[in-house]
C-alpha positions in Angstrom: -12.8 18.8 4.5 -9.5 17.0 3.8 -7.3 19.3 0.9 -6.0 16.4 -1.5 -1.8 17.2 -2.6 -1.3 17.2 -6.4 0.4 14.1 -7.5 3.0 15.8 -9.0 3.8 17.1 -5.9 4.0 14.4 -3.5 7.2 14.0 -1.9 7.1 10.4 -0.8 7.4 7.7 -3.8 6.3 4.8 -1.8 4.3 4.5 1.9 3.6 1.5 3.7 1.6 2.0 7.0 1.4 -1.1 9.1 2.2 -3.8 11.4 6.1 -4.6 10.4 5.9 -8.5 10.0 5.8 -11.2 8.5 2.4 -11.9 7.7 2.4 -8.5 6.1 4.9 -8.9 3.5 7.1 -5.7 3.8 10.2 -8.0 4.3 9.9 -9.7 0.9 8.8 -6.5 -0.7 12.1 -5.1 0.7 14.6 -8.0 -0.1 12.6 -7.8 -4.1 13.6 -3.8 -3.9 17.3 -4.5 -2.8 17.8 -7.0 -5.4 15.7 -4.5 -8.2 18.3 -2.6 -7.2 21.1 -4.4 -7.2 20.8 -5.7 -10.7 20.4 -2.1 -12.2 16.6 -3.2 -13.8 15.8 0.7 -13.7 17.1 4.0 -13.9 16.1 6.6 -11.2 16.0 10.1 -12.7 16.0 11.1 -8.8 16.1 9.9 -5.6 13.3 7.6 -4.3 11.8 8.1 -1.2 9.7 5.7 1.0 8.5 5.8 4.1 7.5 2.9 6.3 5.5 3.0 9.9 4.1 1.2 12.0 4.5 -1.3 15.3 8.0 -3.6 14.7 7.3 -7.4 15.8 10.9 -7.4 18.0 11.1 -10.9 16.8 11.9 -9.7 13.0 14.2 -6.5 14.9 17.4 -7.0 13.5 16.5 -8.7 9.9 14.4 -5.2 9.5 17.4 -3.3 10.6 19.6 -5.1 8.1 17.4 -4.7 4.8 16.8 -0.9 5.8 20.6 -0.5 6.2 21.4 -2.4 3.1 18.8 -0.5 1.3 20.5 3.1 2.1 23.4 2.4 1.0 22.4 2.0 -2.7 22.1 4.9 -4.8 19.1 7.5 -5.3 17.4 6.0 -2.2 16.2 7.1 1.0 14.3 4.5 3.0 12.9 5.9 6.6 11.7 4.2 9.7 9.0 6.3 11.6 7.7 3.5 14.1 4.5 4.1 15.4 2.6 7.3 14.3 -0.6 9.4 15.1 -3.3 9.3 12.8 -3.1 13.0 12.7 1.0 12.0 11.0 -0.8 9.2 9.6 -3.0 11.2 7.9 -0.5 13.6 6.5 1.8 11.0 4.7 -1.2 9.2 3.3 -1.8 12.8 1.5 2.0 12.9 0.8 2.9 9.9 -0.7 2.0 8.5 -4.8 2.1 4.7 -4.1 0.8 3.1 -0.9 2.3 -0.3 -0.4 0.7 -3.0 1.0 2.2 -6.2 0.3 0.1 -8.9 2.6 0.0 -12.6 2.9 -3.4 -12.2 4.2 -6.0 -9.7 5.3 -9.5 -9.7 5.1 -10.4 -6.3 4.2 -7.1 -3.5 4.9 -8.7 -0.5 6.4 -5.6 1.7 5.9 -5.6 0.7 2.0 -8.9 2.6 1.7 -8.0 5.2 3.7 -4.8 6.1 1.5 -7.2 5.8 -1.3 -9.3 8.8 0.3 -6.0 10.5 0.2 -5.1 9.8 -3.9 -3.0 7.2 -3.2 -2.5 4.2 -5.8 -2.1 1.3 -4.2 0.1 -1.8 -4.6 -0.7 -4.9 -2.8 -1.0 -8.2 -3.5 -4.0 -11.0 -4.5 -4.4 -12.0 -0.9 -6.1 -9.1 0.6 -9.3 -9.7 0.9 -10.7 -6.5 -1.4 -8.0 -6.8 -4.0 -11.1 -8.1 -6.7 -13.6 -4.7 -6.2 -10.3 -2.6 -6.4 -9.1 -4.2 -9.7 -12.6 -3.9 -11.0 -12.4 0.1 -9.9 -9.1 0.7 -11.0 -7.9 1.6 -8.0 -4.9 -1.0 -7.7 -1.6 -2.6 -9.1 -1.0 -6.3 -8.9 2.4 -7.1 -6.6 2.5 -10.8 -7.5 5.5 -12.0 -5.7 7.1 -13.1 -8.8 10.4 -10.8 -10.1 10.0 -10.3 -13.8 6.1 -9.2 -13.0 7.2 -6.8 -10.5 10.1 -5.5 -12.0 7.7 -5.0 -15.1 5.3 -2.9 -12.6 7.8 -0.8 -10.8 9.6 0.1 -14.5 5.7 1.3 -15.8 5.5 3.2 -12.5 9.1 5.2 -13.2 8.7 5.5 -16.7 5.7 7.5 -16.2 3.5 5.1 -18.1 0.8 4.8 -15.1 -1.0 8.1 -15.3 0.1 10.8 -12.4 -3.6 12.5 -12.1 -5.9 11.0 -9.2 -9.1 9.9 -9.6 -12.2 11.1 -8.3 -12.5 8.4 -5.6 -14.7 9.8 -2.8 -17.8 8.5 -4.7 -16.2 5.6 -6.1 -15.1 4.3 -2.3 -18.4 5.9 -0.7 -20.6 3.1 -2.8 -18.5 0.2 -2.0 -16.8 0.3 1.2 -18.9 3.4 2.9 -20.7 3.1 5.9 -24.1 2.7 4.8 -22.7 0.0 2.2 -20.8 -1.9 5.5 -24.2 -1.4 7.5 -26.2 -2.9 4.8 -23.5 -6.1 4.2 -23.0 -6.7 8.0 -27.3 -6.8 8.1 -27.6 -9.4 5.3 -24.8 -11.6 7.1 -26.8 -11.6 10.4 -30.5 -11.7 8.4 -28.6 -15.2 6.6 -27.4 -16.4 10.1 -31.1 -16.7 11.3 -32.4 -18.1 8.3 -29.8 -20.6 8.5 -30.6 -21.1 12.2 -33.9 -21.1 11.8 -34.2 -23.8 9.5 
């Protein structure tokens, strides 16, 4: 069984474990962090660290470059590339890391967003993914709504210390609504409407 870091003593600030494109936000996310920045909205007691892996889309290689470059040479920020990882590295950020970032345009469900929550991760993302409404109603997530005063308002509560820095008991929580007996039984009520549908 898994051995689940403190919170207080996670290293990494902010994780985001994905396809690097478009479609999955972390661009906008990183030109609204630059500009956060920029414009002095917050003070860092230390230096923030985030961590961002996954597959690059070579078509968005040298804008990525750029706002990871820009980004270190602010102050009290370090901002990694890893690329692609193992699950067994995978694994050991999720469980080393406070906020898990996943800033999408679109996706239906967002596998690694529960698995960081397995690891005590809170998690930032945005209305379009697909499980954003059975999160909010758990608890388990923080609203990235694309617009600058909301988010700057969000990422000031996260460094002021105002969002809690215990982690919830989420194995049962996440075992009830997206375990596999709870997938089984949703995936046999899709097919069970299918024929009824088809039948008549």
């Amino acid at each position: 069984k898994k051995k689940i870091k403190e919170f207080n003593l996670r290293n990494i600030d902010f994780l985001y474990v994905g396809r690097i494109n478009e479609e999955k936000g972390i661009f906008e996310f990183l030109n609204f962090l630059n500009r956060y920045l920029e414009n002095n909205d917050f003070e860092i007691k230390k230096n923030l660290k985030i961590i961002i892996a996954g597959p690059l889309d070579n078509r968005f290689g040298k804008l990525f470059e750029k706002q990871i470059s820009e980004l270190n040479k602010r102050k009290n920020i370090e901002i990694k590339f890893k690329g692609f990882i193992s699950n067994k590295e995978r694994n050991e950020l999720y469980n080393d890391s406070k906020f898990f970032l996943y800033p999408t345009y679109g996706d239906c469900f967002g596998l690694s967003v529960v698995e960081a929550l397995y690891y005590g991760c809170k998690i930032i993302s945005t209305k379009n993914l697909g499980i954003y409404k059975s999160l909010l109603d758990l608890d388990l997530i923080y609203i990235y709504e694309r617009e600058y005063k909301k988010d700057k308002k969000l990422i000031n509560e996260i460094f002021s210390g105002n969002i809690l820095k215990h982690i919830p008991k989420l194995e049962e929580k996440l075992n009830i609504h997206f375990g596999f007996e709870t997938y089984t039984r949703n995936y046999q009520h899709i097919i069970n409407s299918f024929f009824d549908i088809k039948n008549n």
